[in-house]
C-alpha positions in Angstrom: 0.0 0.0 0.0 1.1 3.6 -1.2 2.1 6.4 1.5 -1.2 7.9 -0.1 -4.0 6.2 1.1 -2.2 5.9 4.7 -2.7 9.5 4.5 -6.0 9.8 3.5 -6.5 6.9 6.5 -5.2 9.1 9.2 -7.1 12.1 7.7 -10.3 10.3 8.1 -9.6 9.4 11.5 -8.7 12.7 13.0 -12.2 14.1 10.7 -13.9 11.4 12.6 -11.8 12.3 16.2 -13.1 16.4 15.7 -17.1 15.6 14.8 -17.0 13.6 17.8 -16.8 10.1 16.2 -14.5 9.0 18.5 -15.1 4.8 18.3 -14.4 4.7 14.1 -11.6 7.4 14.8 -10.3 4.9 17.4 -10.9 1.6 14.9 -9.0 3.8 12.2 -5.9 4.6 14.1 -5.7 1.0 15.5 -5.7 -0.3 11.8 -2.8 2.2 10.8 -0.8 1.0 13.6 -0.9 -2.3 12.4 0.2 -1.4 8.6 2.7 1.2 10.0 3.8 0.0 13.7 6.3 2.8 14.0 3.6 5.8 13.6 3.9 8.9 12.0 3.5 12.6 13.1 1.1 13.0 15.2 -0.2 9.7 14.8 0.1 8.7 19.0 -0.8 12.4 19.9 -4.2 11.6 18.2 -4.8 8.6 19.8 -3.8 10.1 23.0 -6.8 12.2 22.5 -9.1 9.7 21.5 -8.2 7.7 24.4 -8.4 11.0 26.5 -12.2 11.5 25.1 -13.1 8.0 25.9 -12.0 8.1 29.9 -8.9 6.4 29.5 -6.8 8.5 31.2 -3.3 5.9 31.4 -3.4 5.0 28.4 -4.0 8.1 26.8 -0.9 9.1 28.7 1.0 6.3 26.9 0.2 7.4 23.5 1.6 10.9 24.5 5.0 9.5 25.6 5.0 7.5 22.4 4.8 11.0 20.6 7.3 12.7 23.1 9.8 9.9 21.9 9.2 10.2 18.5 9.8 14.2 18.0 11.9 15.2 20.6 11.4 19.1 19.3 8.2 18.7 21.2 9.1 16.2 24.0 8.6 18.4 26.8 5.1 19.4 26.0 3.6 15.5 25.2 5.7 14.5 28.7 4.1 17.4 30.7 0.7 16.2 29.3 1.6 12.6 30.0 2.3 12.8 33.8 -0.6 15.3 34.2 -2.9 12.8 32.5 -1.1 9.5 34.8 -1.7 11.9 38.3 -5.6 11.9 37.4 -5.9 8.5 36.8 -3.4 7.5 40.2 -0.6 6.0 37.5 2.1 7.0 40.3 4.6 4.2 39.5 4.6 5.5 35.8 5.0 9.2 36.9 7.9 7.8 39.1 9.7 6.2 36.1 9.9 9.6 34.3 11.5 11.2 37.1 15.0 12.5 36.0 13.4 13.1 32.2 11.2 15.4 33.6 13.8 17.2 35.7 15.8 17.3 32.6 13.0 18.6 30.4 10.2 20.4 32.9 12.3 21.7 35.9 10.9 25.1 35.1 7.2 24.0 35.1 6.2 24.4 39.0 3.0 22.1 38.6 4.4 19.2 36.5 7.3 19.3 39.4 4.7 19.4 42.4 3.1 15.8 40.5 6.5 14.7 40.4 7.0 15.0 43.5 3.7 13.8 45.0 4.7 10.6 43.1 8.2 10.3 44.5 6.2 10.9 48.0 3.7 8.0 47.1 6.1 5.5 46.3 8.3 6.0 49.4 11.2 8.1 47.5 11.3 10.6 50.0 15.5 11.6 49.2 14.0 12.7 45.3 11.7 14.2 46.6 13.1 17.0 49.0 14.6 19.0 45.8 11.4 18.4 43.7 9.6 20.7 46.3 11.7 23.5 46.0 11.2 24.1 42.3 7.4 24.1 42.9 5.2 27.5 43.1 5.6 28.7 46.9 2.3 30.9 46.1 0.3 27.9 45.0 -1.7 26.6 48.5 -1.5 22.9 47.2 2.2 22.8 46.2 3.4 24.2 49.8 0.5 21.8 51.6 2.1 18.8 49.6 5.7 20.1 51.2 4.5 20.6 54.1 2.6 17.0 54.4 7.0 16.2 53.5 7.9 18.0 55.9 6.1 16.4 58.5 6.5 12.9 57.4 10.0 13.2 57.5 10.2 14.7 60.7 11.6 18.2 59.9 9.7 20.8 62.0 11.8 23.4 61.7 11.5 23.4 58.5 8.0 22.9 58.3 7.9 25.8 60.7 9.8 28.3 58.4 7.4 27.0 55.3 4.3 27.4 57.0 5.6 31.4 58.3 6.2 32.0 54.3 3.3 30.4 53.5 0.8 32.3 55.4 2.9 36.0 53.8 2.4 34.2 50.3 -1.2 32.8 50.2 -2.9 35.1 52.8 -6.2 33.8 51.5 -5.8 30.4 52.2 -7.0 29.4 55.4 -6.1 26.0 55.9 -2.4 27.4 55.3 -3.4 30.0 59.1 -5.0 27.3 60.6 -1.7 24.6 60.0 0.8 27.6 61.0 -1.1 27.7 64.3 -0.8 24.4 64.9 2.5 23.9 63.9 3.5 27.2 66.4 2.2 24.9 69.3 5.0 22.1 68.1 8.0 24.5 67.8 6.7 26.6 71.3 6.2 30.2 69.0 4.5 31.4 72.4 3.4 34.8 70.1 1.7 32.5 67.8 0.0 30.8 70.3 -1.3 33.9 72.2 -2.3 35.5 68.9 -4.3 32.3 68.1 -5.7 31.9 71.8 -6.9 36.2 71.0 -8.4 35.5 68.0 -10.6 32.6 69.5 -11.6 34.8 72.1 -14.1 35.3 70.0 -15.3 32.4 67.8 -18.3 34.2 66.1 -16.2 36.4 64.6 -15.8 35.6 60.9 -12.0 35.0 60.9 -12.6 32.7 63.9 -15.2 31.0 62.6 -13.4 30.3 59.3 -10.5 29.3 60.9 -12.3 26.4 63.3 -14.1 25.0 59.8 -10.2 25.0 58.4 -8.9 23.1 62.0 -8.2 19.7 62.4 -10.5 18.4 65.4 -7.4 17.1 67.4 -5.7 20.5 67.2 -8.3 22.1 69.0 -7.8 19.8 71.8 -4.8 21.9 73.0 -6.1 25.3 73.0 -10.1 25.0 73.6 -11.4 26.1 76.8 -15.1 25.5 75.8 -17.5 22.7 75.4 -19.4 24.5 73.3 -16.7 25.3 70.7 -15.4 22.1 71.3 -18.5 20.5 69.7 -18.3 23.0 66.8 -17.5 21.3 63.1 -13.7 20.9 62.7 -12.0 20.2 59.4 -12.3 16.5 60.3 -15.9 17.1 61.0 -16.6 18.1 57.6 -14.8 15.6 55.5 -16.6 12.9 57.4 -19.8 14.4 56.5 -19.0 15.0 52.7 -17.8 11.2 52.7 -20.4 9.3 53.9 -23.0 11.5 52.0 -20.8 10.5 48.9 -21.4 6.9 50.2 -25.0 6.9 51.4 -26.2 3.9 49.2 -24.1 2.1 51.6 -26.3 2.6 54.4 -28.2 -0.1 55.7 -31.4 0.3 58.5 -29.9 -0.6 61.8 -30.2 -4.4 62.2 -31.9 -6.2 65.7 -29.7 -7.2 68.5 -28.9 -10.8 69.2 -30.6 -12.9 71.0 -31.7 -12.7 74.7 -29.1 -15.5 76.3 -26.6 -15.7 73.3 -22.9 -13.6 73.9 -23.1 -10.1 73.0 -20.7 -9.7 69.8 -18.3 -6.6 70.4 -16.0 -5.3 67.6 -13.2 -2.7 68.4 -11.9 -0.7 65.6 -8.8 1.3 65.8 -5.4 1.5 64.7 -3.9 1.7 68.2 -3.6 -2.1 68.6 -0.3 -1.3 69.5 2.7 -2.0 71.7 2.3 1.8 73.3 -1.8 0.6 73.2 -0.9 -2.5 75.4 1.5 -0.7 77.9 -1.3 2.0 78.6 -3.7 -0.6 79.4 -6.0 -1.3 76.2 -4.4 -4.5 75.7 -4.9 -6.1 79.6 -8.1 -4.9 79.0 -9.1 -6.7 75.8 -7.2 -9.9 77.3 -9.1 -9.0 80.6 -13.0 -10.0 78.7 -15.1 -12.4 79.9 -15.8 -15.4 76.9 -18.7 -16.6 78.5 -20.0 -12.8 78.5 -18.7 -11.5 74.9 -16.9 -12.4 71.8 -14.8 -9.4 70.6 -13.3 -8.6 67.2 -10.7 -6.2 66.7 -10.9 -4.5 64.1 -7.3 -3.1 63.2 -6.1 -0.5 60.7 -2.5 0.0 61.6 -1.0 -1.3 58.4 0.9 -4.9 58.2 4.6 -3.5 59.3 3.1 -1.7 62.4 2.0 -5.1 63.8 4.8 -7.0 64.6 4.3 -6.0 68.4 0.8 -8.2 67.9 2.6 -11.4 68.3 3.5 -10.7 72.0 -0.4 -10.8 72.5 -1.8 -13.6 74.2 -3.3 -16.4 71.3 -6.6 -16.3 72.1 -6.0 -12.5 71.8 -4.1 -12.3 68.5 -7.0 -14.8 67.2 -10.1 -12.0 67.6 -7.7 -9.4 65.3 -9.2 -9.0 61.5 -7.0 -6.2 59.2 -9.2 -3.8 57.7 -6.6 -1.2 56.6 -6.5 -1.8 53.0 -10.0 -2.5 52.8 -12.9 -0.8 51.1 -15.6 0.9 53.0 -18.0 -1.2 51.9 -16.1 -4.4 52.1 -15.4 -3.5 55.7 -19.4 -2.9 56.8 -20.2 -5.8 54.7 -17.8 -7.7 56.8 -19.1 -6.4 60.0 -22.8 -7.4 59.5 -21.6 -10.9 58.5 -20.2 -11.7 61.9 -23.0 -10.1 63.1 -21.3 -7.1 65.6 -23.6 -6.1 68.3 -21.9 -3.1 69.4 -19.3 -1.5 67.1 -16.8 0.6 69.2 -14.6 3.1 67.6 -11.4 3.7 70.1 -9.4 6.5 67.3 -11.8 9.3 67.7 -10.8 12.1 65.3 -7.1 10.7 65.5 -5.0 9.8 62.1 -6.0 6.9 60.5 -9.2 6.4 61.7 -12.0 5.9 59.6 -14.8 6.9 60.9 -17.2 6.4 58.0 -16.8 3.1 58.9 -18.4 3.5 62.2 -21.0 6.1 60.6 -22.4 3.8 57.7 -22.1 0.4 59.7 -25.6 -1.2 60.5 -24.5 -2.5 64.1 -27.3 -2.0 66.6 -25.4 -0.1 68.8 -22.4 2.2 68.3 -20.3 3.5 70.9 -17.1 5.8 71.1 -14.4 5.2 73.9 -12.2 7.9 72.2 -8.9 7.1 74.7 -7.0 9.8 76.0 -8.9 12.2 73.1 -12.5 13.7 72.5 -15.2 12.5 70.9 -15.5 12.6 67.7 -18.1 14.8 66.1 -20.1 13.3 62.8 -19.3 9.8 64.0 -23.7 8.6 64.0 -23.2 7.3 67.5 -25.7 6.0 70.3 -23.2 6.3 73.2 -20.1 8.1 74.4 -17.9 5.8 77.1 -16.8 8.5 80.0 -17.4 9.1 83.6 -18.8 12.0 85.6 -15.5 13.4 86.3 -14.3 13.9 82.4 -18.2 14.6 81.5 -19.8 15.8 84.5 -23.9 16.7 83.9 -23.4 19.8 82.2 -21.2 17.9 79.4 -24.9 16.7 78.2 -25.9 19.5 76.5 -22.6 19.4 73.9 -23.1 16.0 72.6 -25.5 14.1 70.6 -24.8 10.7 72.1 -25.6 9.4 75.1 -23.2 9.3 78.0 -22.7 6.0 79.2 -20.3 6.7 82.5 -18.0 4.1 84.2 -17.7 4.0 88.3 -14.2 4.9 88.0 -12.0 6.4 84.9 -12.9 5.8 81.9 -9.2 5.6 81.1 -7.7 2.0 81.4 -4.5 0.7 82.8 -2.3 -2.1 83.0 -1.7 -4.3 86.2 0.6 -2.5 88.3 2.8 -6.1 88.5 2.6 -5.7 84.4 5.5 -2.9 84.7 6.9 -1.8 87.7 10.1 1.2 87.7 13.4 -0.4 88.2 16.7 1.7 90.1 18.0 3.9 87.7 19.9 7.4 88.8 19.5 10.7 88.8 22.7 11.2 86.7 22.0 8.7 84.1 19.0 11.2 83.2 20.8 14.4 83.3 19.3 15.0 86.7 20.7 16.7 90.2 21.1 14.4 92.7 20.1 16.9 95.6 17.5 19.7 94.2 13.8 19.1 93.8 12.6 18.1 90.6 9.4 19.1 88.6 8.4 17.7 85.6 6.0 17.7 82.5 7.1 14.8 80.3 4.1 14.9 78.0 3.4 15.7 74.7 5.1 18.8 74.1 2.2 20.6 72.2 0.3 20.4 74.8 2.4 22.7 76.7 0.4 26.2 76.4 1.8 29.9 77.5 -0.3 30.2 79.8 1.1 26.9 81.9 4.8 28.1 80.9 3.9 31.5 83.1 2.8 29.2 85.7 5.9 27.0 85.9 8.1 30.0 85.7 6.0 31.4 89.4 6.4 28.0 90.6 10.5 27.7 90.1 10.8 31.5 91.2 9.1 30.1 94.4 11.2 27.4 94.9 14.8 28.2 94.4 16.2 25.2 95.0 14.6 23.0 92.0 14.3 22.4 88.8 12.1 21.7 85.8 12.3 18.8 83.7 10.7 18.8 80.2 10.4 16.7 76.9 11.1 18.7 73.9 12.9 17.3 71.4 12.8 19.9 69.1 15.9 22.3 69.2 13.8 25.7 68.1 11.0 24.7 70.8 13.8 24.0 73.6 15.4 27.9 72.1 11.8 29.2 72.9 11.4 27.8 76.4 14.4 28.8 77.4 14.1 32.7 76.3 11.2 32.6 77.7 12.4 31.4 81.2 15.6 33.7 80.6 13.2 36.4 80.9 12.7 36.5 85.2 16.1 35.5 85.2 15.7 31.3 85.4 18.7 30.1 84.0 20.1 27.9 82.1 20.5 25.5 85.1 17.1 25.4 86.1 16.1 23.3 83.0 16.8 19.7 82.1 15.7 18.2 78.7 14.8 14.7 78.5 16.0 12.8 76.0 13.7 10.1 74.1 13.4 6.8 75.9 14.7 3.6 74.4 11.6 1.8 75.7 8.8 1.8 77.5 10.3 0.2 80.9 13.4 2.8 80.5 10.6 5.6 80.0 9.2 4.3 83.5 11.7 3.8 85.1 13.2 7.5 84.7 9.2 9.1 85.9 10.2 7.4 89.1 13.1 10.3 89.5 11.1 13.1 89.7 9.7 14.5 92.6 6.6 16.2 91.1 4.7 16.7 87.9 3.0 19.4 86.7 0.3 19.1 84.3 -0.6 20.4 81.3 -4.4 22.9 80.5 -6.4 23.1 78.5 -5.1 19.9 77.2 -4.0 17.4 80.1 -2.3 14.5 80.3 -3.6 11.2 80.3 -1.1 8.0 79.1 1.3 10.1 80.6 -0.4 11.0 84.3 -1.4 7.0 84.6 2.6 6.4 84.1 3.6 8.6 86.6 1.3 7.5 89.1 2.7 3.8 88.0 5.7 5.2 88.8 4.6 6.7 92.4 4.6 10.3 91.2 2.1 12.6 92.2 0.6 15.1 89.7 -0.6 18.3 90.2 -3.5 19.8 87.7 -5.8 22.6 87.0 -9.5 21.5 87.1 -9.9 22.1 83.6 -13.9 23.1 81.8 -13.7 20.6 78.7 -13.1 16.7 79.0 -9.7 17.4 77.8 -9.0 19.5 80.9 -10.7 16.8 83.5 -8.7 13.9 82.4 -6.3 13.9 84.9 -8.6 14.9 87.5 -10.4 11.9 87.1 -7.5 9.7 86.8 -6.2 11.1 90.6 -10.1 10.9 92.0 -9.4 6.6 90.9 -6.4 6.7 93.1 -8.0 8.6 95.8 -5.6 12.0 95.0 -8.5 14.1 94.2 -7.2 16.9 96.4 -4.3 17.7 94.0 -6.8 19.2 91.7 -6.6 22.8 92.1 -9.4 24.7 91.0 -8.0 27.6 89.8 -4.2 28.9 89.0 -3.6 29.9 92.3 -4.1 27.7 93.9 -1.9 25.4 91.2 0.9 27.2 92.3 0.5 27.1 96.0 0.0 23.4 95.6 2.9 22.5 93.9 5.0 25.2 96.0 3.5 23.7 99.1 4.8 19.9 98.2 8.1 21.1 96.7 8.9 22.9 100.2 7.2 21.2 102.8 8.9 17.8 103.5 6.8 16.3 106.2 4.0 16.9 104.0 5.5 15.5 100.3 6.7 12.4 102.1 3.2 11.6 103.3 1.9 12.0 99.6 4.1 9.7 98.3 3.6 7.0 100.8 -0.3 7.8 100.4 0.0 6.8 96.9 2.1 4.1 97.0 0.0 2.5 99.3 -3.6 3.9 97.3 -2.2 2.6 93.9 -2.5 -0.8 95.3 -5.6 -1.5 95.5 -6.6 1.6 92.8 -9.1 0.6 90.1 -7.1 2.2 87.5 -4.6 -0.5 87.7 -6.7 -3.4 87.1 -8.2 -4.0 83.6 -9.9 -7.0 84.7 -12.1 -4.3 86.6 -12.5 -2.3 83.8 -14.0 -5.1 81.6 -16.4 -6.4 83.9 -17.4 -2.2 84.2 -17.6 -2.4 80.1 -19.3 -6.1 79.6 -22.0 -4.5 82.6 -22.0 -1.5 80.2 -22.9 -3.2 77.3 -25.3 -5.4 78.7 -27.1 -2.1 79.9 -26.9 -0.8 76.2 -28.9 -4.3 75.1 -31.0 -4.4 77.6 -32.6 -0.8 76.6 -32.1 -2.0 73.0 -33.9 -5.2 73.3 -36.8 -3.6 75.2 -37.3 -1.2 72.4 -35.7 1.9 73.9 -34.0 4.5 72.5 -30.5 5.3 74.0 -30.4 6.8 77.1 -28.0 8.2 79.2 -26.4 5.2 81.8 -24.7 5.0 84.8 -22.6 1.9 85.5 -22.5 0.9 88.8 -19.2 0.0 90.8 -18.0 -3.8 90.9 -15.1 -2.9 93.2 -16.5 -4.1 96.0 -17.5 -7.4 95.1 -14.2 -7.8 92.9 -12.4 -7.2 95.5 -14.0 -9.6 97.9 -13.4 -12.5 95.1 -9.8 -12.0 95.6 -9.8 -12.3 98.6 -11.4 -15.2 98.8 -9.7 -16.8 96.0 -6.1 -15.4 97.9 -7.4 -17.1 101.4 -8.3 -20.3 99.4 -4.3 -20.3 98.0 -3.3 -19.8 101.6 -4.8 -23.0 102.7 -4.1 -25.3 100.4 -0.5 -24.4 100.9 -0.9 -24.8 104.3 -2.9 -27.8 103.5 0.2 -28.4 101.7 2.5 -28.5 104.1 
C-alpha cells in the first residue's frame, strides 16, 4: 500500500476524532498501527486524544509518551501532558519512572514538578523528593500543603515551621495554610503565635474565627479549647466525614436487631492503636481482661501490616479475635461487620490519624459506641453512646453532645496491672538529673504545653529556688523558645533539664520514678502520661480544667484517691505544687499515700475495667432489646464485690499451701 492512502487513512480518523466520532476514529488509528507500527506525526498524539475523550486517562498518557519519543522538538510538551494525565488516573509508578526526564525537560514547570514530586512521595522516594519541592510554586496553596505533608512525614519541624511562616505571607487567602501555621507554632513553642491564636478565639463568632475552626483539624483544638461549646463546633475532620459518607449513602443499611436474649453479646473494636504503646497503657490487659462466656470481641485493626509486629507478643486467644481492615474498602469492611453479626461497634481512634470513621457512621450495628482514649469524641461519627465518667463529663457535658453518656464508676481511662511494669533503680545522673535539688516535671506531649502553663511553671520555680524543671522537647527551636522565655525572670540555664527520648517503654518508666513532682498540662491534660507517673509513684498536680480534655487527669487522681491535688483555679496550682516542693513532712506523706492507694486503685486493674464495660454493654442491650431509645447510663461500681473474690480466692491459696505443708 502507497504512503497515499495511509494519508487519507489518518485524515479520516482525526475528521472522525473532531465531529466527535470517536469509536471509528479509534478503529481507524488501530488499523494504521498495524500497517505502520512505527507511527507517524502525530499519529500517537491523536490517539492520545481519543483515548483521553473515551475516559482512559493511562493509556492516553501512553500514546503521549509515544509521541514525546518520536519528536523530541516537542518532547517536553507531550511528557508534561503525559504525567498530568497518569496523576488523574493515580498511574504513580509511571509518573515515578519519568523522574530524571522530567527534571531534565520540565524543571521550570512548578506544577508538573509538584506531580513529580507527589509521586516520588507516594512510592516512598522521600531523598528525590526534598529537591522536587523546591522548584514548585511557593504561592500555589496545594504545592506548599504537599511540602509541608513532607515535611512532616520526615520529621523536619523546623523546616516545616519556616514553610508554614512563608506560607501564610504568600497565600494570605488560604485558610487552611493560618490554621496549620497555628498548629505547627504549638509544636516549635512560638508562644506569640500561640497567644495570637488563643486572642483570636476569644471570640469564635467572629468571621475569621469561625473560618479558621471550619479549616482546623478536630485534634488540634484539643490543646487550645477552653469550651465545650466550641469544642463540639464542626472541625475540618468534622466536615470531611460528613461530605464522605454522603458520597457513600447507598451504603447505608437500616440498623439491624440485637442478638438474641441469652446468646454472647458480639463486640468489635476498631482502631489503629492495637499497638505496643496501646498495650503498655492498658488497652491491651483490658481486651485480654473479657469475659468469653460474657462477649466475643473482634478487633478490628487498621494499623497497616509493618506496624503489627508488636501483635505477636499478645496472648493467642487475643491475636486470634484481630481481623485487618486497613487496605479495605468501606464497603467491604461494613459488609464484613454485619456478616459476623457485631452487636456493638466501638470506635477507640476518635478524630485521631487513620481512623476511619465512616466506617463507624455507615455500619448497620445496633449499637455504636465511642471510647475515644486519651482524646474527645469525635463529632459526625452517628453514635448512640459516648464511654466517659462523671469526672471527664460531669452533667453539664450533656448539652454538647448528641450521644448518650454511658459513665463508668471509675475512669474511663484504662490501665495495666501494676505487676505488668513496675520502675526499676535507675539514677538521677543517668538522666541528666541533680542528685540533691527538687525536681518538677512535665514529660508529655510537648504541644500540649500552652503559654499560659509556661507562666505558671516559671511562678512555681521563682518560688522554689532550689529546684528544677524537667521537660520533653525534642525539638531544638521549641527547647530555644522555652528557654528565652524562662531567661526572661532570670531562670537560667540551670534550672532546666531536657529529656532525651526513651529507648523503651520500661526505660521511660523507670526515669518518671526520678522526679519529685509533675506538673500538668491545661487546657489539654495528660492522660497515658499521668497514669505512668502514678505507675511510677509520682504525684501530679493539675488545674481542674472546663472541657473533658481538661478533666482527664482529674479523674485519673479521684481513681487513686488524690483528688485533692486538683486545684481549681491557677492559684491555687501554684501554692500546691509550692506547698509539696517545700514542705517535706508533708511531700513524704503523699508519696507514701500513693504508694499505698495505687495498690488496691481501680485504675490499675483492667480486669475491673472489663467487667465495668461487659455491665455497660449489657445495659446498652438491655434498653435496645426492650425497644428503647439510648439513654443516658450510669454503670454501677464492681469494686467491692471484685475485691472480695480476691480475697477469697487469695485465702483459698493460703490454705491449700498450708494444707500443703
Amino acid at each position: 500500500m502507497t504512503s497515499t492512502p495511509i494519508s487519507q487513512l489518518f485524515i479520516q480518523a482525526l475528521r472522525d476524532y473532531q465531529a466527535g466520532r470517536y469509536q471509528p476514529a479509534l478503529e481507524q488509528m488501530t488499523d494504521l498501527i498495524k500497517l505502520q507500527p512505527e507511527g507517524g506525526q502525530n499519529w500517537f498524539a491523536l490517539l492520545g486524544n481519543i483515548h483521553f475523550k473515551t475516559g482512559n486517562r493511562e493509556l492516553a498518557g501512553d500514546m503521549f509518551l509515544r509521541e514525546a519519543a518520536d519528536w523530541p522538538e516537542r518532547a517536553p510538551e507531550f511528557l508534561k501532558l503525559a504525567i498530568a494525565l497518569f496523576s488523574q488516573c493515580g498511574a504513580t509508578a509511571k509518573i515515578h519512572v519519568l523522574h530524571d526526564e522530567a527534571v531534565r525537560l520540565l524543571s521550570g514547570d512548578a506544577n508538573t514538578m509538584h506531580l513529580v514530586a507527589l509521586a516520588a512521595i507516594e512510592t516512598g522516594a522521600m531523598e528525590r523528593a526534598r529537591p522536587l519541592l523546591d522548584l514548585t510554586d511557593p504561592k500555589k496553596p496545594q504545592h506548599v500543603t504537599t511540602k509541608c505533608q513532607f515535611l512532616r512525614t520526615v520529621g523536619d519541624q523546623q523546616a516545616l515551621w519556616e514553610t508554614l511562616s512563608q506560607a501564610v505571607q504568600d497565600c494570605p487567602d488560604d485558610i487552611f495554610l493560618k490554621a496549620a501555621h497555628y498548629a505547627q507554632a504549638r509544636v516549635v513553642l512560638d508562644l506569640e503565635c500561640m497567644r495570637d491564636y488563643e486572642a483570636i478565639m476569644t471570640y469564635p463568632d467572629e468571621p475569621f474565627a469561625h473560618a479558621l475552626l471550619s479549616a482546623e483539624k478536630a485534634l488540634d483544638r484539643l490543646f487550645w479549647c477552653r469550651s465545650e461549646a466550641v469544642m463540639a463546633r464542626p472541625s475540618y475532620d468534622s466536615t470531611l466525614l460528613g461530605m464522605h459518607t454522603a458520597s457513600l449513602a447507598p451504603l447505608r443499611h437500616p440498623r439491624r436487631d440485637l442478638s438474641a436474649e441469652g446468646e454472647k453479646l458480639k463486640i468489635g473494636y476498631v482502631s489503629g492503636d492495637f499497638s505496643q504503646q496501646a498495650v503498655a497503657g492498658g488497652l491491651g490487659e483490658m481486651l485480654a481482661s473479657h469475659d468469653a462466656d460474657l462477649v466475643e470481641i473482634t478487633l478490628f485493626c487498621l494499623a497497616p501490616p509493618h506496624a503489627r509486629g508488636w501483635q505477636r507478643d499478645w496472648p493467642s486467644h487475643l491475636r486470634e479475635r484481630i481481623v485487618p481492615i486497613h487496605d479495605k474498602a468501606v464497603v467491604e469492611v461494613i459488609d464484613l461487620i454485619r456478616q459476623m453479626g457485631i452487636d456493638i461497634l466501638v470506635d477507640l481512634m476518635g478524630h485521631r490519624d487513620g481512623s476511619r470513621l465512616e466506617i463507624i457512621n455507615l455500619a448497620d450495628c445496633p449499637i455504636k459506641l465511642s471510647a475515644p482514649l486519651y482524646s474527645a469524641a469525635p463529632v459526625g461519627a452517628e453514635l448512640d453512646y459516648l464511654l466517659s465518667d462523671h469526672i471527664i463529663t460531669p452533667d453539664a457535658s450533656r448539652m454538647f453532645h448528641p450521644e448518650k453518656l454511658c459513665l463508668l464508676p471509675h475512669s474511663s481511662l484504662p490501665g495495666n496491672r501494676l505487676g505488668h511494669l513496675r520502675p526499676r533503680p535507675m539514677t538521677r545522673r543517668a538522666a541528666g538529673l541533680p542528685d540533691e535539688r527538687f525536681v518538677f516535671c512535665a514529660l508529655g506531649d510537648p504541644a500540649k504545653i500552652s503559654p499560659s502553663m509556661l507562666s505558671l511553671w516559671r511562678h512555681i520555680l521563682s518560688s522554689v529556688p532550689d529546684s528544677v524543671l524537667w521537660l520533653r522537647l525534642d525539638e531544638p527551636l521549641a527547647r530555644r523558645n522555652v528557654m528565652n522565655f524562662m531567661g526572661e525572670l532570670w531562670i537560667g540555664e540551670d534550672r532546666i533539664v531536657f529529656a532525651e527520648k526513651a529507648e523503651s517503654y520500661q526505660e521511660h518508666i523507670n526515669r518518671l520514678a526520678l522526679a519529685d513532682l509533675a506538673l500538668d498540662t491545661a487546657p489539654f491534660n495528660g492522660g497515658e502520661i499521668t497514669a505512668d507517673l502514678l505507675r511510677a509513684g509520682v504525684p501530679v498536680v493539675t488545674l481542674r480544667g472546663t472541657t473533658a480534655q481538661g478533666r482527664t487527669t482529674a479523674s485519673l487522681l479521684e481513681t487513686v484517691e488524690l483528688d485533692f491535688l486538683v486545684a481549681e483555679d491557677t492559684d491555687g496550682y501554684c501554692a500546691l505544687a509550692t506547698a509539696l516542693a517545700t514542705d517535706t513532712a508533708v511531700y513524704q506523706a503523699l508519696r507514701q499515700r500513693l504508694a499505698e492507694a495505687r495498690e488496691q486503685s481501680p485504675l490499675f486493674s483492667p480486669t475491673l475495667f472489663a467487667r465495668h464495660l461487659e455491665l455497660a454493654f449489657g445495659l446498652m442491650a438491655e434498653r435496645a432489646r426492650a425497644g428503647l431509645p439510648p439513654e443516658h447510663i450510669l454503670v454501677p461500681s464492681l469494686r467491692a464485690e471484685m475485691l472480695a473474690e480476691e480475697a477469697a480466692l487469695e485465702d483459698a491459696i493460703s490454705d491449700a499451701i498450708a494444707e500443703a505443708a
